[in-house]
N, CA, C and O atoms as a Maestro MAE file, in Angstrom:
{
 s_m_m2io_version
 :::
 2.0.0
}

f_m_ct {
 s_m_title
 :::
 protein
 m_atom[336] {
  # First column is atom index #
  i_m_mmod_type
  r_m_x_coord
  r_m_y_coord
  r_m_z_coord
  i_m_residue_number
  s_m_chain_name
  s_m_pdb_residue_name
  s_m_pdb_atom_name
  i_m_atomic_number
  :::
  1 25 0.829 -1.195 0.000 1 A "UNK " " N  " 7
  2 3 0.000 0.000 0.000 1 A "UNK " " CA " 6
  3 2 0.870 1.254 0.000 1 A "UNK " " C  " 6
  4 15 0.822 2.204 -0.781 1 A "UNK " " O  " 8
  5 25 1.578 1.078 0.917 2 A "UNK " " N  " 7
  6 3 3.212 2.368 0.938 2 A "UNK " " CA " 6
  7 2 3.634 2.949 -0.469 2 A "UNK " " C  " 6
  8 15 3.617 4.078 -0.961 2 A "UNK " " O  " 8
  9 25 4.030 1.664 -0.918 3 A "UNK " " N  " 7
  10 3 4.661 1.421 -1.921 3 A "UNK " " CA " 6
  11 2 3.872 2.193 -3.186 3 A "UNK " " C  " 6
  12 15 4.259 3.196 -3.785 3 A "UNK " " O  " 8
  13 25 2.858 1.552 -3.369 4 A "UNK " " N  " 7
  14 3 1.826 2.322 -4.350 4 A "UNK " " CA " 6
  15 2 1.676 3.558 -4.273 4 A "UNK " " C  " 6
  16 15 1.698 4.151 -5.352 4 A "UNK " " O  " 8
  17 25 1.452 4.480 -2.869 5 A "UNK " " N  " 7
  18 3 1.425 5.718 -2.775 5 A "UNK " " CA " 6
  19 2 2.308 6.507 -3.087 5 A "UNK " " C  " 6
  20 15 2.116 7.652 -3.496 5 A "UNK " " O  " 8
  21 25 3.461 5.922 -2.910 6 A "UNK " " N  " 7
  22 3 4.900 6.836 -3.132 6 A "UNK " " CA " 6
  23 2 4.973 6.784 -4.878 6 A "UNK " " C  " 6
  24 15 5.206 7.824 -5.493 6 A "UNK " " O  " 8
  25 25 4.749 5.458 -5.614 7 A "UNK " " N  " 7
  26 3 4.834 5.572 -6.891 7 A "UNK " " CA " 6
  27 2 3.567 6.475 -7.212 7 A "UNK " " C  " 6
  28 15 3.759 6.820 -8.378 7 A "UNK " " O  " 8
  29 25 2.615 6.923 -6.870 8 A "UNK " " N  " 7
  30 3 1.633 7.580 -7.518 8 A "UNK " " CA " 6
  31 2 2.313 8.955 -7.405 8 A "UNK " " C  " 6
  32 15 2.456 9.645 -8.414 8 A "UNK " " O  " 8
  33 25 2.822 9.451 -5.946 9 A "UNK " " N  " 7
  34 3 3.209 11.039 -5.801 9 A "UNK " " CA " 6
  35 2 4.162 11.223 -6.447 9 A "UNK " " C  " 6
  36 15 4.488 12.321 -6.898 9 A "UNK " " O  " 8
  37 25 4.862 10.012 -6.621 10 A "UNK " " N  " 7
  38 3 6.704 10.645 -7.799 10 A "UNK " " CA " 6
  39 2 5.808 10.533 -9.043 10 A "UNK " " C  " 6
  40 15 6.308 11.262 -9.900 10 A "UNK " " O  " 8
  41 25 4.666 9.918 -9.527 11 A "UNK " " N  " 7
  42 3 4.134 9.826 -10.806 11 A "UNK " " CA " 6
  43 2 3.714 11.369 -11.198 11 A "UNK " " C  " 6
  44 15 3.917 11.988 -12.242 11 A "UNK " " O  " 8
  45 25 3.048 11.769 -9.969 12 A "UNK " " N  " 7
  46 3 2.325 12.804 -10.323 12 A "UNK " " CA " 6
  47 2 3.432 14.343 -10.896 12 A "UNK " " C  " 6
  48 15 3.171 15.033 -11.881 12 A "UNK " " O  " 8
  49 25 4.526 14.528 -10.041 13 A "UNK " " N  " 7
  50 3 5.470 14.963 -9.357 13 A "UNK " " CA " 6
  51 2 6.276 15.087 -10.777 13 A "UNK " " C  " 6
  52 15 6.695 16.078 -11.376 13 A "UNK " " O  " 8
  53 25 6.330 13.602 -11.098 14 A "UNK " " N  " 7
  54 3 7.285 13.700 -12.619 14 A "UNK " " CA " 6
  55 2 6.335 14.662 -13.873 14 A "UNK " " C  " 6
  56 15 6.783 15.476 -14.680 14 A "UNK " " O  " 8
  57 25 4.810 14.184 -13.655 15 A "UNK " " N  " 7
  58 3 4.076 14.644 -14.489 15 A "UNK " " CA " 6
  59 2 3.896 16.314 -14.847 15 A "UNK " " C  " 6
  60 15 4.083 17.022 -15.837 15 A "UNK " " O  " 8
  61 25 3.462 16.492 -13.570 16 A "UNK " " N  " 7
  62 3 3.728 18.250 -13.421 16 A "UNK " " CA " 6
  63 2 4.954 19.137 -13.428 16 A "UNK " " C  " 6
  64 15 4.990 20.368 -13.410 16 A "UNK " " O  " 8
  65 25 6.196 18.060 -13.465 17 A "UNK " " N  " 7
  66 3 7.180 18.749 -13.766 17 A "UNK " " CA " 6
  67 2 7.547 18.826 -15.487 17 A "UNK " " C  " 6
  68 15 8.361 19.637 -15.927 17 A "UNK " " O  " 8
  69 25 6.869 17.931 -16.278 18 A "UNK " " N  " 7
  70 3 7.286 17.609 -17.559 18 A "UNK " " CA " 6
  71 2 5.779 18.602 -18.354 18 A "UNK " " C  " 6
  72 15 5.732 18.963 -19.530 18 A "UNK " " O  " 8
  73 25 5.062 18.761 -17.644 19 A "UNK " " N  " 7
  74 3 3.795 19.687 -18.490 19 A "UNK " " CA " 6
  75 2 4.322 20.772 -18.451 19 A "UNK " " C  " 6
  76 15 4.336 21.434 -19.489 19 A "UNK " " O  " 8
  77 25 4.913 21.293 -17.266 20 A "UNK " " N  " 7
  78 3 5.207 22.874 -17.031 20 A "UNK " " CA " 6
  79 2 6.113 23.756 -17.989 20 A "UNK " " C  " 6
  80 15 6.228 24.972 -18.137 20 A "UNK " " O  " 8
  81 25 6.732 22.613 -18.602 21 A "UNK " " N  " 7
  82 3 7.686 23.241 -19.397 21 A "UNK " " CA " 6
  83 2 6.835 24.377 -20.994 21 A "UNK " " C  " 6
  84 15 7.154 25.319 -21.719 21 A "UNK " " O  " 8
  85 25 5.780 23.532 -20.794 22 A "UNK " " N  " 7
  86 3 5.053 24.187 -22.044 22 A "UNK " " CA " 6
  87 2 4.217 25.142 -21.731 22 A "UNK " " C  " 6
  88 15 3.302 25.377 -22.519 22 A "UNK " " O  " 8
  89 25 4.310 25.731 -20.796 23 A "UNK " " N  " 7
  90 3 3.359 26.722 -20.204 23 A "UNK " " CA " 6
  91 2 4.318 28.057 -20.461 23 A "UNK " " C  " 6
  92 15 3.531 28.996 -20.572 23 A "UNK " " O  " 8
  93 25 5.244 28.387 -20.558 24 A "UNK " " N  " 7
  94 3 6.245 29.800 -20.920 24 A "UNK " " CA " 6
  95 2 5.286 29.717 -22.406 24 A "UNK " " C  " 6
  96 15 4.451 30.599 -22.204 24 A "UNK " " O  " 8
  97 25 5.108 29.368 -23.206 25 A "UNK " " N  " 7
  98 3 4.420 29.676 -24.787 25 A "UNK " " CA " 6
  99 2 3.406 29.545 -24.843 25 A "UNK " " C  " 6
  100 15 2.814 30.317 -25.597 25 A "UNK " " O  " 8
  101 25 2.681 28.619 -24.177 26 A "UNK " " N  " 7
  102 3 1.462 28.507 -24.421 26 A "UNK " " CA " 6
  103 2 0.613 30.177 -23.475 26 A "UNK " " C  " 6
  104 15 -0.553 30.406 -23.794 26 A "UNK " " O  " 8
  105 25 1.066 30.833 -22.767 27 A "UNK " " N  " 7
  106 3 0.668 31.679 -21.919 27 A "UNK " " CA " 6
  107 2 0.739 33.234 -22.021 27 A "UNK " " C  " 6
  108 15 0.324 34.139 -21.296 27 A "UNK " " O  " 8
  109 25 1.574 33.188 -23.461 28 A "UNK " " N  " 7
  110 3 2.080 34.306 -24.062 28 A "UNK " " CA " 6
  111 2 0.704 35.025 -24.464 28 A "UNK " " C  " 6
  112 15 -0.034 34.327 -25.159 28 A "UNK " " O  " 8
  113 25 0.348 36.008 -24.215 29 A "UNK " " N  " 7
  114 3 -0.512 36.813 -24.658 29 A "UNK " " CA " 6
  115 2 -0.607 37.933 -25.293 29 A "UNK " " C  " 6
  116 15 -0.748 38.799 -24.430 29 A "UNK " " O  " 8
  117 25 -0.607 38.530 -26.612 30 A "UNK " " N  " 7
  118 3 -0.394 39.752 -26.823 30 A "UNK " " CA " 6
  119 2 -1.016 40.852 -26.364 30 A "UNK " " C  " 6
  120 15 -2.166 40.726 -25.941 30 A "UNK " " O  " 8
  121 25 -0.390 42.113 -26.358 31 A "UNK " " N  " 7
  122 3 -0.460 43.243 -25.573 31 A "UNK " " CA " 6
  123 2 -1.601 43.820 -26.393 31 A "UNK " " C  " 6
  124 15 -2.365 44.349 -25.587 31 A "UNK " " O  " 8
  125 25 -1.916 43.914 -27.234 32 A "UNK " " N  " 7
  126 3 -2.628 44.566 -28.301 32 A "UNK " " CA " 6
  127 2 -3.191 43.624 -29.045 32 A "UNK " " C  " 6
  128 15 -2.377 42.801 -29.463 32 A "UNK " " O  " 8
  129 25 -4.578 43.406 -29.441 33 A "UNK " " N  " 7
  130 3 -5.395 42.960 -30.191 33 A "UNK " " CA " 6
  131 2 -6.304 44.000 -30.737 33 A "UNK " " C  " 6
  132 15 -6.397 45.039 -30.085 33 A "UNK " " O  " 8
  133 25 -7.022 43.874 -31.887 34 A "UNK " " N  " 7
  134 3 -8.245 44.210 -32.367 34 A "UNK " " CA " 6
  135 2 -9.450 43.552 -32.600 34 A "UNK " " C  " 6
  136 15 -9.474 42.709 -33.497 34 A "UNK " " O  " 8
  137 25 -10.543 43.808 -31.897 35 A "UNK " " N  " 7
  138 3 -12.044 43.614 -32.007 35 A "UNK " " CA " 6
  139 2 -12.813 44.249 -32.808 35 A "UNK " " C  " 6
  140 15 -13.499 43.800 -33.727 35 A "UNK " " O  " 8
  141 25 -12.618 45.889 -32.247 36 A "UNK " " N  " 7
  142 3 -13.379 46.570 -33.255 36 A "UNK " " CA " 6
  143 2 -12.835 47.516 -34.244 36 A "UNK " " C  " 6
  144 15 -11.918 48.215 -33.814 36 A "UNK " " O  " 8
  145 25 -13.125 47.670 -35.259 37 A "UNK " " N  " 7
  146 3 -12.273 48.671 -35.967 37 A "UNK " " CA " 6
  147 2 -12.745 50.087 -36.534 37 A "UNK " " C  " 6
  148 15 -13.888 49.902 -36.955 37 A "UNK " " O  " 8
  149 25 -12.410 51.306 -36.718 38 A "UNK " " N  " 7
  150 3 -12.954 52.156 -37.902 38 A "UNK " " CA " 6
  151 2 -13.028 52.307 -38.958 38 A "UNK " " C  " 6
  152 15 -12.151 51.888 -39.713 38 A "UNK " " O  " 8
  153 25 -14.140 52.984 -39.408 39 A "UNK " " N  " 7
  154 3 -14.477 52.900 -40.968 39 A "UNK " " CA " 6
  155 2 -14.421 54.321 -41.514 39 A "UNK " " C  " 6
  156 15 -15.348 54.743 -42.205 39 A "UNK " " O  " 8
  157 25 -13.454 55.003 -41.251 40 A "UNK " " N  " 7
  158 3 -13.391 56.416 -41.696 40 A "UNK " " CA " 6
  159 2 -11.816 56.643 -42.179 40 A "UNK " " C  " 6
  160 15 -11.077 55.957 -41.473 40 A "UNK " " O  " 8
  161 25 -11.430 57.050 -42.710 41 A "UNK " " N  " 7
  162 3 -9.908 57.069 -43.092 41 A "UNK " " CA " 6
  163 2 -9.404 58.283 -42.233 41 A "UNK " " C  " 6
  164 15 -9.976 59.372 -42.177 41 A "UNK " " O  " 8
  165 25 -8.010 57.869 -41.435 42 A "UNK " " N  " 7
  166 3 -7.386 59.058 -41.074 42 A "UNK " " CA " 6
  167 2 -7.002 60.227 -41.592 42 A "UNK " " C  " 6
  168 15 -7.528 60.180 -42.703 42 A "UNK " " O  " 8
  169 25 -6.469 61.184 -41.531 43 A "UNK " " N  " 7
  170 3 -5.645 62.334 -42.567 43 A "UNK " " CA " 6
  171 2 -4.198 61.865 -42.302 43 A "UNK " " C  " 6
  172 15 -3.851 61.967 -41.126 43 A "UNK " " O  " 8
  173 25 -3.312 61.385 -43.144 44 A "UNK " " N  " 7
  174 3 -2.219 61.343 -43.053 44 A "UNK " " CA " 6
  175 2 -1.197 62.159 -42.132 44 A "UNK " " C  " 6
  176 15 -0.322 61.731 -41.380 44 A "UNK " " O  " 8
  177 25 -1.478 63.108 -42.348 45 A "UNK " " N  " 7
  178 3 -0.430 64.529 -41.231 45 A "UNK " " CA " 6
  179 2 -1.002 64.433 -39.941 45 A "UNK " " C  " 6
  180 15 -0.518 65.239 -39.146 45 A "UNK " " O  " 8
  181 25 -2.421 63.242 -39.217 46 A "UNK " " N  " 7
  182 3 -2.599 63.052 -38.261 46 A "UNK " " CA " 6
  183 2 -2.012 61.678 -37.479 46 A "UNK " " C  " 6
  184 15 -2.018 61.483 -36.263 46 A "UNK " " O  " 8
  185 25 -1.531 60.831 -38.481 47 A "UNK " " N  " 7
  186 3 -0.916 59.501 -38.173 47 A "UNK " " CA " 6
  187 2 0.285 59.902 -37.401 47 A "UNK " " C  " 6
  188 15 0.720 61.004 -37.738 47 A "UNK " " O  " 8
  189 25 0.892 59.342 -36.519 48 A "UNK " " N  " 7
  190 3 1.902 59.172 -35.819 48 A "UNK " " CA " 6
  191 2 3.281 57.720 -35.831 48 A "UNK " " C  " 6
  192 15 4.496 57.529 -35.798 48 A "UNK " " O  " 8
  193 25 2.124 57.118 -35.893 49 A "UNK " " N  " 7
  194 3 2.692 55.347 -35.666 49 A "UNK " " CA " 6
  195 2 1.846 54.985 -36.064 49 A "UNK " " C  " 6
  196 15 0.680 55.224 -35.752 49 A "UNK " " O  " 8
  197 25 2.587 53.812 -37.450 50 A "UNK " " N  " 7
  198 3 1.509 52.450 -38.026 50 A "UNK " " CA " 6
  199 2 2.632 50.965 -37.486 50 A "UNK " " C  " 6
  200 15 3.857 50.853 -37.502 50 A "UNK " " O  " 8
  201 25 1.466 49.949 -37.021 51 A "UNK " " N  " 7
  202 3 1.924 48.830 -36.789 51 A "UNK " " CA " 6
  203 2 1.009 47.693 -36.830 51 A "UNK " " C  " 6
  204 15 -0.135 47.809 -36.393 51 A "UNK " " O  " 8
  205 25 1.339 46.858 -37.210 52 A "UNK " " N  " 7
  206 3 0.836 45.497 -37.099 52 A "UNK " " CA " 6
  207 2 0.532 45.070 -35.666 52 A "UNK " " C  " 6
  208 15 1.071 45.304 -34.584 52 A "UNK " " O  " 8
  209 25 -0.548 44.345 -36.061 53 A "UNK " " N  " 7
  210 3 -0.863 43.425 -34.208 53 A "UNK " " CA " 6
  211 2 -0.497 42.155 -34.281 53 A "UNK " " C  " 6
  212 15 -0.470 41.464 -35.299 53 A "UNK " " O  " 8
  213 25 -0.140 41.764 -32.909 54 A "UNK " " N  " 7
  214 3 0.771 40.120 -33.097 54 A "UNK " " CA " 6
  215 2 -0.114 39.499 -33.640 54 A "UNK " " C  " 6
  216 15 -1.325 39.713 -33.592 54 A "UNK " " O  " 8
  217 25 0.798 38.202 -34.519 55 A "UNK " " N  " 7
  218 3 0.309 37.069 -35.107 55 A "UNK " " CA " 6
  219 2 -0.135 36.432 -34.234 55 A "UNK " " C  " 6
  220 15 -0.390 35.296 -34.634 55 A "UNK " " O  " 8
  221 25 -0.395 36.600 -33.091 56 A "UNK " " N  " 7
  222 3 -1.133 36.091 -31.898 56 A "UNK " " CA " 6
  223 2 -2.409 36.168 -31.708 56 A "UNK " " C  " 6
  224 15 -3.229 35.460 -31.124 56 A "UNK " " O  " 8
  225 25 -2.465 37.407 -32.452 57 A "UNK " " N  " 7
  226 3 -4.406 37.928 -32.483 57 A "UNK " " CA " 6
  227 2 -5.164 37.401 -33.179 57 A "UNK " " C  " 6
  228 15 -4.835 37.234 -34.353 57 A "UNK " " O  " 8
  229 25 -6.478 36.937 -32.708 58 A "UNK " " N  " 7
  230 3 -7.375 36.421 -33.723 58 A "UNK " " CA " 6
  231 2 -7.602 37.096 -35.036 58 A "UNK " " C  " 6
  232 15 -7.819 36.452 -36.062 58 A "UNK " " O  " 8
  233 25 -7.552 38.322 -34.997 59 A "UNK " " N  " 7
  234 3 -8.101 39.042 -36.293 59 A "UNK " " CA " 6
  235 2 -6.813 39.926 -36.890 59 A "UNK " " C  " 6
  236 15 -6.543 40.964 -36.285 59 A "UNK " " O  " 8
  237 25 -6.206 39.650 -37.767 60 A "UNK " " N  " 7
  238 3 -5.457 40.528 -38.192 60 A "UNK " " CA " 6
  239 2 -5.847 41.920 -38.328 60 A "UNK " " C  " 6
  240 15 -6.830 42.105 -39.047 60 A "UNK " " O  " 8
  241 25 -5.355 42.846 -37.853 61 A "UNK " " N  " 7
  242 3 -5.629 44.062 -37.983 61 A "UNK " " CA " 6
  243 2 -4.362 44.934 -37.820 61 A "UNK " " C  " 6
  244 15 -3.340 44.435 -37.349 61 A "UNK " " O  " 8
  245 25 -4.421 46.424 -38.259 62 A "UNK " " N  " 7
  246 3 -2.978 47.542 -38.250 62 A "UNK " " CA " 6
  247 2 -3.644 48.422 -36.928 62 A "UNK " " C  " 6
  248 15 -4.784 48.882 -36.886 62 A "UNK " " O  " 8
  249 25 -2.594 48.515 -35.870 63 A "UNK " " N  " 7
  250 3 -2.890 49.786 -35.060 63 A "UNK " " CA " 6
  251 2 -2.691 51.170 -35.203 63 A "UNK " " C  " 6
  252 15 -2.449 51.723 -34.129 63 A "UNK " " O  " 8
  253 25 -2.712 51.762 -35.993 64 A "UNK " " N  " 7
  254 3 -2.716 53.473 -36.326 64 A "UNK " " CA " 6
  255 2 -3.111 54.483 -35.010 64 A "UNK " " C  " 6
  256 15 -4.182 54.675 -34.434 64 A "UNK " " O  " 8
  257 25 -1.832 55.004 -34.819 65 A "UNK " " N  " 7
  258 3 -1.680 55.974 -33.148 65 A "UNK " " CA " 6
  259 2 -1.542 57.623 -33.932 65 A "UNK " " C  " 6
  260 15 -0.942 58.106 -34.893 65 A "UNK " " O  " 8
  261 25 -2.281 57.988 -33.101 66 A "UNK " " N  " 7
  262 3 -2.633 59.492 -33.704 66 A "UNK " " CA " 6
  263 2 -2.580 60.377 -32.313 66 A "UNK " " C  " 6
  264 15 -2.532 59.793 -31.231 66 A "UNK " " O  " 8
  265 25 -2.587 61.298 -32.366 67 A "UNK " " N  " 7
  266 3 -2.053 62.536 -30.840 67 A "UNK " " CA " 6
  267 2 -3.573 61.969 -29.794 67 A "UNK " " C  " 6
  268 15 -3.277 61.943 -28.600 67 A "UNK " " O  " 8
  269 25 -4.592 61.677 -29.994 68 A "UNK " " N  " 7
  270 3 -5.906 61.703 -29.812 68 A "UNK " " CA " 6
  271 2 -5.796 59.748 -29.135 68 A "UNK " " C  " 6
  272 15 -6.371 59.342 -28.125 68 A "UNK " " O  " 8
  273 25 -5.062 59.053 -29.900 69 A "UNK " " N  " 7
  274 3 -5.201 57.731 -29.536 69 A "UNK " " CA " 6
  275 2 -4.961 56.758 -30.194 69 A "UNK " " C  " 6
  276 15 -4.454 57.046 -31.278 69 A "UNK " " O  " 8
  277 25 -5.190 55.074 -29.909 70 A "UNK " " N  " 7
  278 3 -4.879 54.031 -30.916 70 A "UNK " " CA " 6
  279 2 -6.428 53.266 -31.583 70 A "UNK " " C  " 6
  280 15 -7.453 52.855 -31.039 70 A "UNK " " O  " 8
  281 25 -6.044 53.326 -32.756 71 A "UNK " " N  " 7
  282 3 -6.998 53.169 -33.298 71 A "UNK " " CA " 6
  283 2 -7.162 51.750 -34.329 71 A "UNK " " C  " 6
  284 15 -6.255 51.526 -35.131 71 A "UNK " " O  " 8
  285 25 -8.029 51.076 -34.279 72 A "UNK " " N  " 7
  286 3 -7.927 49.391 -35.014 72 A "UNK " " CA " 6
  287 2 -8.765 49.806 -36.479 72 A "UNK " " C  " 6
  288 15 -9.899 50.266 -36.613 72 A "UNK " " O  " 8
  289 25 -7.633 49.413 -37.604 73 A "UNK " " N  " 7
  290 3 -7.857 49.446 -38.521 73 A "UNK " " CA " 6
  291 2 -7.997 48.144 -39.657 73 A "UNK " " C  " 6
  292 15 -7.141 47.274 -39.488 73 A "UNK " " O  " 8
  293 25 -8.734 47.961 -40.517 74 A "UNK " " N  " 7
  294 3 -8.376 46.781 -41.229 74 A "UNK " " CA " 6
  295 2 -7.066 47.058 -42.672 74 A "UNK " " C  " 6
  296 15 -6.855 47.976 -43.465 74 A "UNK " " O  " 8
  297 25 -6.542 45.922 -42.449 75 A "UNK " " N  " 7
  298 3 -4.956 46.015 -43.324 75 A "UNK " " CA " 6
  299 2 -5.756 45.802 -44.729 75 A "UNK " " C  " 6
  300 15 -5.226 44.942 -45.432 75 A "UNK " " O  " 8
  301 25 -6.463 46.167 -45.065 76 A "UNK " " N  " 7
  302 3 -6.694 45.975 -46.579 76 A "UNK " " CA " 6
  303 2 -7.580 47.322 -46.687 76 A "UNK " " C  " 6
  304 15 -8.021 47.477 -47.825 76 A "UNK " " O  " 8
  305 25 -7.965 48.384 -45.722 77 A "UNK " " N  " 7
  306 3 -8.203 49.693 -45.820 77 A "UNK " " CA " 6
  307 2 -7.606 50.507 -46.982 77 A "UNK " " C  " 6
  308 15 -6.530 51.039 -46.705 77 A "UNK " " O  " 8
  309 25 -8.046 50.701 -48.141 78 A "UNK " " N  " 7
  310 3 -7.643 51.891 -49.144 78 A "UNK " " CA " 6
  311 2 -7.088 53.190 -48.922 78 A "UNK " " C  " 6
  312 15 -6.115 53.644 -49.524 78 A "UNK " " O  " 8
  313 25 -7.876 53.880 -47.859 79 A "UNK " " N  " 7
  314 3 -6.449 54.825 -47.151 79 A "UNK " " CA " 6
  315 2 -5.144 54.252 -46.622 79 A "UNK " " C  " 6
  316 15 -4.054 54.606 -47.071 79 A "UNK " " O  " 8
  317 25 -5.297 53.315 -45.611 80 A "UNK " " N  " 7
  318 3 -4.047 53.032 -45.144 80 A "UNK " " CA " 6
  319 2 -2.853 52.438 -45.994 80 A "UNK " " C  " 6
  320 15 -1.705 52.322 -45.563 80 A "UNK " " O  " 8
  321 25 -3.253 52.098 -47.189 81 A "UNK " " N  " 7
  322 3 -1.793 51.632 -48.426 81 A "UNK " " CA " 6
  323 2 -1.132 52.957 -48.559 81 A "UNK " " C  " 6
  324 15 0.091 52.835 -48.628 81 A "UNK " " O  " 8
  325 25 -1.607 54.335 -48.625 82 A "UNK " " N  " 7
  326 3 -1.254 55.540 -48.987 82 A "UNK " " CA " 6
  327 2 -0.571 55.981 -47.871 82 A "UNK " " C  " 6
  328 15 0.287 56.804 -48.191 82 A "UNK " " O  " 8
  329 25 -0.626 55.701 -46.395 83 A "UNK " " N  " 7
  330 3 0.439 56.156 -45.186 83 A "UNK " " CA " 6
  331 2 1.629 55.089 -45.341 83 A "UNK " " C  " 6
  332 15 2.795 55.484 -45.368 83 A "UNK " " O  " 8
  333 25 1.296 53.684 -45.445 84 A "UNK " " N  " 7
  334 3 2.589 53.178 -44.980 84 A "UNK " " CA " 6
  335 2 3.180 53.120 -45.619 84 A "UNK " " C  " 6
  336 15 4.315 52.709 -45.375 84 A "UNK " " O  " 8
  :::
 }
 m_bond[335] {
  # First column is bond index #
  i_m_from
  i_m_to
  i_m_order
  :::
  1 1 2 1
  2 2 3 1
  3 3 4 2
  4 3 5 1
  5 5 6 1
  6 6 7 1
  7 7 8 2
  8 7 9 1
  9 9 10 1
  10 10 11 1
  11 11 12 2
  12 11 13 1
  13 13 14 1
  14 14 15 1
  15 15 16 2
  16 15 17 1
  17 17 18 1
  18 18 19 1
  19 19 20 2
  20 19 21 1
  21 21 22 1
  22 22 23 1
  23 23 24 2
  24 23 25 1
  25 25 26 1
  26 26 27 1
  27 27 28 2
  28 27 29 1
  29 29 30 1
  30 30 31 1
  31 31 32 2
  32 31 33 1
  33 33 34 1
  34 34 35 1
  35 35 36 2
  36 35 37 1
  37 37 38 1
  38 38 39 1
  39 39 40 2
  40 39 41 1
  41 41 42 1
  42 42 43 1
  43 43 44 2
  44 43 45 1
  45 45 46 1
  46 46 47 1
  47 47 48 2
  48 47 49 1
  49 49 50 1
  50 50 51 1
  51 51 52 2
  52 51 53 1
  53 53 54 1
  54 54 55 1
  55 55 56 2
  56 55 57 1
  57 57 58 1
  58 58 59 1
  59 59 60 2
  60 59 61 1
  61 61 62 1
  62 62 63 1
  63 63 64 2
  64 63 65 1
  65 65 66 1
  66 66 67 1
  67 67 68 2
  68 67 69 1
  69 69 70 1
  70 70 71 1
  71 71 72 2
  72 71 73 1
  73 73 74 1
  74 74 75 1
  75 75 76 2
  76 75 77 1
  77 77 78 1
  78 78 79 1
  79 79 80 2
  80 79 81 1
  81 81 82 1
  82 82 83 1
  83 83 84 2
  84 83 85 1
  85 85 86 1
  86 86 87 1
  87 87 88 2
  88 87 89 1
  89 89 90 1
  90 90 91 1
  91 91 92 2
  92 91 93 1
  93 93 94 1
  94 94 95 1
  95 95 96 2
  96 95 97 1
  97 97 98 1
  98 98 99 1
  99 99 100 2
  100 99 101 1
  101 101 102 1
  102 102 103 1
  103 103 104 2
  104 103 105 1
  105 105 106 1
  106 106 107 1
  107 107 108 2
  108 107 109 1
  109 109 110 1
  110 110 111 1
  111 111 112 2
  112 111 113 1
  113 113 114 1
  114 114 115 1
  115 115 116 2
  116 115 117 1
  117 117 118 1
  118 118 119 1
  119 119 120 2
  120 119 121 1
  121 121 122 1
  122 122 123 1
  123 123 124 2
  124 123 125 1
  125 125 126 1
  126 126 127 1
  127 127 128 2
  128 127 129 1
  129 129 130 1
  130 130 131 1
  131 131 132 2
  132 131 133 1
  133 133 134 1
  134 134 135 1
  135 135 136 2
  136 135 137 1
  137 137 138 1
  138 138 139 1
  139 139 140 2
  140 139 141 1
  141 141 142 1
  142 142 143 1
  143 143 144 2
  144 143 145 1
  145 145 146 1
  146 146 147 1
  147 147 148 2
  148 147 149 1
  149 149 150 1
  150 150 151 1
  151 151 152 2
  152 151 153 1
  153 153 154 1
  154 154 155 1
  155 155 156 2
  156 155 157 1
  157 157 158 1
  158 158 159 1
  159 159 160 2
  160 159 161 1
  161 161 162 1
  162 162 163 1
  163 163 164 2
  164 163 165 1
  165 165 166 1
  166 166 167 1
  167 167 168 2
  168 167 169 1
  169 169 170 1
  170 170 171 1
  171 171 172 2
  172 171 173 1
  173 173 174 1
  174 174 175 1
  175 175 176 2
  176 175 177 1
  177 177 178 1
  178 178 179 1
  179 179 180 2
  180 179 181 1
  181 181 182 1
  182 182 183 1
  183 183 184 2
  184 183 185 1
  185 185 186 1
  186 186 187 1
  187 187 188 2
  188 187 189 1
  189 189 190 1
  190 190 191 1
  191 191 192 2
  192 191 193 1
  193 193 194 1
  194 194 195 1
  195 195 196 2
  196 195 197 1
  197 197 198 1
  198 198 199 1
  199 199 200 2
  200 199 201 1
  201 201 202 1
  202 202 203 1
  203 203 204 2
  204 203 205 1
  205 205 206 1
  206 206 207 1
  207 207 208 2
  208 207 209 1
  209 209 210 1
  210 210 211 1
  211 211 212 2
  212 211 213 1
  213 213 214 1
  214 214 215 1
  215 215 216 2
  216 215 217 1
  217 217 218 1
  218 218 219 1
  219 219 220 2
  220 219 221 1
  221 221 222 1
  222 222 223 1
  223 223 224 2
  224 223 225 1
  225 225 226 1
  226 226 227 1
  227 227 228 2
  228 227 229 1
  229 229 230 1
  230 230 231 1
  231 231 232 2
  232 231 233 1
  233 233 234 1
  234 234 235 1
  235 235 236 2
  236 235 237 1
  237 237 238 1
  238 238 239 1
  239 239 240 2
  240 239 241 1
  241 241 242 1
  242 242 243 1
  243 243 244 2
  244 243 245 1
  245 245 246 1
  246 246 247 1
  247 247 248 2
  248 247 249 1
  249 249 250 1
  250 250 251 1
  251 251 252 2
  252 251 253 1
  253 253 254 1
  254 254 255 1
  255 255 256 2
  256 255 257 1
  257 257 258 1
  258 258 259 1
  259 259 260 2
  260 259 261 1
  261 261 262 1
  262 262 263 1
  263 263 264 2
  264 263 265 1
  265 265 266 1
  266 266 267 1
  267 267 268 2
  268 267 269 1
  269 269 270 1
  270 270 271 1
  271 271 272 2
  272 271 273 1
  273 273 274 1
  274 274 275 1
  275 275 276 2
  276 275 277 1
  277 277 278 1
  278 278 279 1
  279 279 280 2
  280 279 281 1
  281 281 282 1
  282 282 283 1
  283 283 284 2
  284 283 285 1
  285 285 286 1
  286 286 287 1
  287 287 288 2
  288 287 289 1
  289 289 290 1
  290 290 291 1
  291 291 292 2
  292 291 293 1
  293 293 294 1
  294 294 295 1
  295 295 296 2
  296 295 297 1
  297 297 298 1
  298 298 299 1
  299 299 300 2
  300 299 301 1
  301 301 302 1
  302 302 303 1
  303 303 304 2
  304 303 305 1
  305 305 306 1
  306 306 307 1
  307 307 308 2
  308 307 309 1
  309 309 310 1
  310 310 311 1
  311 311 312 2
  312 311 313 1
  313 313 314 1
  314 314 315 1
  315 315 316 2
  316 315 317 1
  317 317 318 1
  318 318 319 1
  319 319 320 2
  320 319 321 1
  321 321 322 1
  322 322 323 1
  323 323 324 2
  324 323 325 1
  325 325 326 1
  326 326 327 1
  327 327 328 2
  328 327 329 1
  329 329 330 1
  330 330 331 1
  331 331 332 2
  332 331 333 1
  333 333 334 1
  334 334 335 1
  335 335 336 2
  :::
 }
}
């Protein structure tokens, strides 16, 4: 009965030490995503910063930062080919 218990806690013990390793990547979350986006085109001389959102995000989208704020845009937007 001893015997069995001790092999179950080193079982477990080995187990949770060999899962953990995959938890640094799997846990990674990006800082920035897009949900919703706008449908109005910026003025260029108001853009500040254009960037991509991680390949982490469900929805591909460009973040466009303007003095006012960050704003979720879609990367196939007809204004935005003309800023970047």
């Amino acid at each position: 009965m001893r015997t069995t218990c001790v092999c179950l806690v080193v079982g477990l013990v080995l187990l949770v030490a060999w899962t953990s390793e995959a938890h640094p990547q799997a846990l990674t979350v990006p800082l920035k995503c897009c949900f919703n986006f706008i449908d109005f085109p910026i003025p260029s001389n108001k853009v500040k910063h254009v960037e991509q959102t991680s390949q982490s995000c469900p929805i591909k989208a460009v973040l466009v930062t303007t003095e006012r704020g960050e704003f979720c845009v879609k990367p196939n937007a007809p204004w935005l080919k003309k800023i970047k």
